[in-house]
C-alpha positions in Angstrom: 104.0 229.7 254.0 106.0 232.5 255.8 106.7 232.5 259.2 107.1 235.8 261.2 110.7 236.4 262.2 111.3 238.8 265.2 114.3 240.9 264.5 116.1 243.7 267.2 118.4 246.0 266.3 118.8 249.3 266.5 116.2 249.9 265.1 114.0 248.5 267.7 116.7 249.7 270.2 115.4 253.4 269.0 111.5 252.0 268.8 111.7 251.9 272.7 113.4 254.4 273.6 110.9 256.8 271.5 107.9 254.7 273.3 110.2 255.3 276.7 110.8 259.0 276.5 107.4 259.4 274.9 105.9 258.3 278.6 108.1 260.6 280.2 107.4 263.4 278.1 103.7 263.0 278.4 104.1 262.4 281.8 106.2 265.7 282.2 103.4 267.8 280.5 101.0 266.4 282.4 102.6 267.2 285.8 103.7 270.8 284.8 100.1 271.7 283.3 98.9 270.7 287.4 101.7 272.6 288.9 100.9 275.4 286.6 104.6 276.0 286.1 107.7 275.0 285.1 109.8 273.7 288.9 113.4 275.2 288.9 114.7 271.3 289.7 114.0 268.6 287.5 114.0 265.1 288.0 116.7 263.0 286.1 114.0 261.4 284.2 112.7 264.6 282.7 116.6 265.3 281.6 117.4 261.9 280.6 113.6 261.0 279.0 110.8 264.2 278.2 113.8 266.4 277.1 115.1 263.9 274.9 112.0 262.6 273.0 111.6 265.0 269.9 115.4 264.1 269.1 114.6 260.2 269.6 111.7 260.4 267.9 113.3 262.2 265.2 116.2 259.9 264.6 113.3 257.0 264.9 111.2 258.4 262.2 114.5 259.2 259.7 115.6 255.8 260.4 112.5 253.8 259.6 110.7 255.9 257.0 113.8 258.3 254.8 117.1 257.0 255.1 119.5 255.3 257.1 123.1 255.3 257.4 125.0 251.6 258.0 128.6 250.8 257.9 130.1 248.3 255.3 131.5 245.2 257.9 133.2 242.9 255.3 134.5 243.3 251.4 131.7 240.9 250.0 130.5 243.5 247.8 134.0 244.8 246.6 134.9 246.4 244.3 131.3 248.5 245.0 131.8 248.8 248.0 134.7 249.2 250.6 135.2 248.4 254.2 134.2 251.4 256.3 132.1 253.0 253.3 129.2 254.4 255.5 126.1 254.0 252.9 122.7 255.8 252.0 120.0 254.1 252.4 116.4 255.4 250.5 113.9 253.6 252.2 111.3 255.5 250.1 112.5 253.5 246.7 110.4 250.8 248.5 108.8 252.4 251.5 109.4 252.2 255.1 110.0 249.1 257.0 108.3 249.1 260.7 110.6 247.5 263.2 110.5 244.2 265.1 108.6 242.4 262.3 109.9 244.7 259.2 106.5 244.9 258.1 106.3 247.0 254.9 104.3 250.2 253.8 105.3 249.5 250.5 106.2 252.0 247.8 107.7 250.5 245.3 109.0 247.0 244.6 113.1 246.2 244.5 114.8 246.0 240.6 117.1 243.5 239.5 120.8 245.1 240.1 119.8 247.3 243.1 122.1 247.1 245.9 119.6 246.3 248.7 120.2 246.2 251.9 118.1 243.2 253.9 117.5 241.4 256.9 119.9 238.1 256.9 117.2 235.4 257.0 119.2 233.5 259.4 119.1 236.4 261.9 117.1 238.8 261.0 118.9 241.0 264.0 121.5 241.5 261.2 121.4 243.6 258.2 123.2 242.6 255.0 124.1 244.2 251.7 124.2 242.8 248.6 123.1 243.1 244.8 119.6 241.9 243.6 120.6 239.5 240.5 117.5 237.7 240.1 113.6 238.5 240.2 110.8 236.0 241.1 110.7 233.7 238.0 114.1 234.6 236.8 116.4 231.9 235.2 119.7 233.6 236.3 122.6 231.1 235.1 126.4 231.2 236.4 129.6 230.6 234.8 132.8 231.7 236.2 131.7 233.7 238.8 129.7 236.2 235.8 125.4 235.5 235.8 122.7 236.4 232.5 119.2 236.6 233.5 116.8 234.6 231.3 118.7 233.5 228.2 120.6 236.4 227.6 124.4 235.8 226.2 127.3 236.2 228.9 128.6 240.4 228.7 131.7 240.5 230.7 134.8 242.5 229.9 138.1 242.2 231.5 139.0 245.6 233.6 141.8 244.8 235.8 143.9 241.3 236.3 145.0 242.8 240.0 148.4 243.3 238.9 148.5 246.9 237.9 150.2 249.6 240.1 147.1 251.6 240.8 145.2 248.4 242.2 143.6 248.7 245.5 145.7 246.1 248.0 142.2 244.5 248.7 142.2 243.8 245.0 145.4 242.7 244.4 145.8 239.3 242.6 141.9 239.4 241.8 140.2 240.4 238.6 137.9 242.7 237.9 135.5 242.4 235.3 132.5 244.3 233.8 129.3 242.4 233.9 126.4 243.5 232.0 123.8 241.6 233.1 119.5 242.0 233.3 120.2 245.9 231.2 122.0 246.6 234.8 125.7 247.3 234.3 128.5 247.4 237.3 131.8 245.7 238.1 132.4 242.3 239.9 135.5 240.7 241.7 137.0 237.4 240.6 139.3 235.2 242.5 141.3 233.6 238.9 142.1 230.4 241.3 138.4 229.8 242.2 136.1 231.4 239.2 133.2 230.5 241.1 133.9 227.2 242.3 131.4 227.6 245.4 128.5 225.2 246.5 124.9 226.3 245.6 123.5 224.2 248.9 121.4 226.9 250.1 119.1 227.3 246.9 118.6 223.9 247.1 116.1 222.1 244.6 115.8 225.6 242.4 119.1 225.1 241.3 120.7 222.3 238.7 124.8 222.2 238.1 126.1 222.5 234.8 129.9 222.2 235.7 132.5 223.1 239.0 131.9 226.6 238.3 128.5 226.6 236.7 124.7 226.4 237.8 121.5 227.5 236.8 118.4 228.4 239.2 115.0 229.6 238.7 113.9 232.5 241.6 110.7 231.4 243.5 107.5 233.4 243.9 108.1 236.3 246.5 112.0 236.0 246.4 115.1 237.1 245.2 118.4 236.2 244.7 121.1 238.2 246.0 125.0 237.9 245.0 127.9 240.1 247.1 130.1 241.4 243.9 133.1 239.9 245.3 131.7 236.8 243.9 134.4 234.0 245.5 134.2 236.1 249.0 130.6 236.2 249.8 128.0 234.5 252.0 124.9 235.4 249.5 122.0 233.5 248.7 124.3 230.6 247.7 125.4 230.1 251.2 121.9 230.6 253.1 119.3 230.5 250.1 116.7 233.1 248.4 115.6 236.5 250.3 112.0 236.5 250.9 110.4 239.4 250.2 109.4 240.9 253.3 113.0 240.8 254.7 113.8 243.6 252.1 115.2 246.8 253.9 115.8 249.6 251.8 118.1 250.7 248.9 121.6 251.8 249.0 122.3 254.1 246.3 125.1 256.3 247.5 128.6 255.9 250.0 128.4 258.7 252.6 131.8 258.7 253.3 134.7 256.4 254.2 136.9 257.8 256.9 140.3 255.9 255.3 139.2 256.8 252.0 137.5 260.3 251.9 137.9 260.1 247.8 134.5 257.7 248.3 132.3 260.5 249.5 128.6 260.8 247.8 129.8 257.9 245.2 126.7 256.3 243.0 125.7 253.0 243.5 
């Protein structure tokens, strides 16, 4: 049984202040309909509340029901995504989520290798990004830092060792490997002195270990589980356990920009 986590972000931040110069702008009308005009002096809170509602409301509405616009904090989703890449978020691929309890007016439901961007269960003030690896029901096993999803063989090609002169810095030392995994296709990140070697406490019972660097875990009803692609530098659902459902978010699917790396503007997810 779920249990209704209260989140407040900015989202929520921009919930009140639409409710806030709403008032005022309601109030404003009001008062200028009795007056029967428009007085030369305004009151601060008609400057700094009425005037400002549409644009509030506006950046509300965008926010919670088209697309949003976070900022990449860490590289746990490297080599996808960078530090500073500022990402598109659809929130139609699923439909809107209202603040302070996320509830959903769902219009689709997530796929396995979308990069979705969540609530963190442990705080749901926080939004996280990372890749959807495995549906409810899936049997996603791990070897090596690489998953299959429900039987399929291991697809991973070799694409970089980190030693090659056009490497990132960030990548430097790590390997980068091709994982075809679930019919989704995309590149992960490898530390070659870890391979994976990270506990599984937070999926608990779900999960049995075939080796240091191996597992296996079947996805409950109404979760997923979520991997960063930087798979030795992530606090995923390893770390704090399966996403329930309703924490889901919205779907990146492009990097806006990157103000160190402009070459990363409007790049596919």
């Amino acid at each position: 049984m779920s249990t209704t986590q209260w989140g407040f972000s900015i989202n929520e931040i921009l919930a009140l202040a639409t409710l806030a110069t709403g008032i005022c702008w309601v109030a404003w009308k009001r008062r200028t309909r009795r007056l029967g005009a428009v007085p030369e002096n305004k009151p601060l809170w008609v400057s700094f509340g009425a005037e400002l509602f549409v644009v509030v409301a506006l950046m509300f509405t965008c926010r919670i029901a088209v697309a949003d616009w976070p900022k990449v904090p860490s590289g746990s989703m490297e080599p996808t995504l960078r530090v500073g890449d500022y990402l598109l978020v659809n929130h139609l691929a699923y439909g809107p989520r209202l603040p302070f309890t996320n509830t959903a007016i769902e219009f689709g439901q997530p796929k396995r290798g979308d990069v979705v961007v969540f609530r963190y269960p442990m705080d749901v003030s926080e939004f996280y990004v990372k890749r959807l690896v495995g549906l409810p029901g899936d049997v996603v096993r791990f070897d090596g830092g690489a998953v299959s999803v429900n039987g399929a063989p291991f697809d991973v090609q070799v694409v970089s060792q980190g030693t090659e002169a056009n490497v990132a810095p960030e990548d430097r030392g790590q390997w980068l490997l091709h994982e075809t995994s679930g019919g989704n296709s995309h590149t992960i990140k490898v530390n070659p002195f870890v391979m994976g070697r990270e506990p599984t406490s937070g999926m608990g019972a779900n999960c049995r270990s075939e080796g240091a660097a191996a597992w296996q875990c079947t996805v409950p009803p109404g979760q997923y589980l979520m991997m960063g692609d930087n798979r030795d530098n992530s606090s995923d659902s390893r770390v704090w356990g399966f996403l329930p459902h309703e924490q889901v978010y919205g779907k990146a699917v492009r990097v806006l920009f990157n103000l160190h790396d402009l070459s990363r503007a409007w790049t596919a997810l």
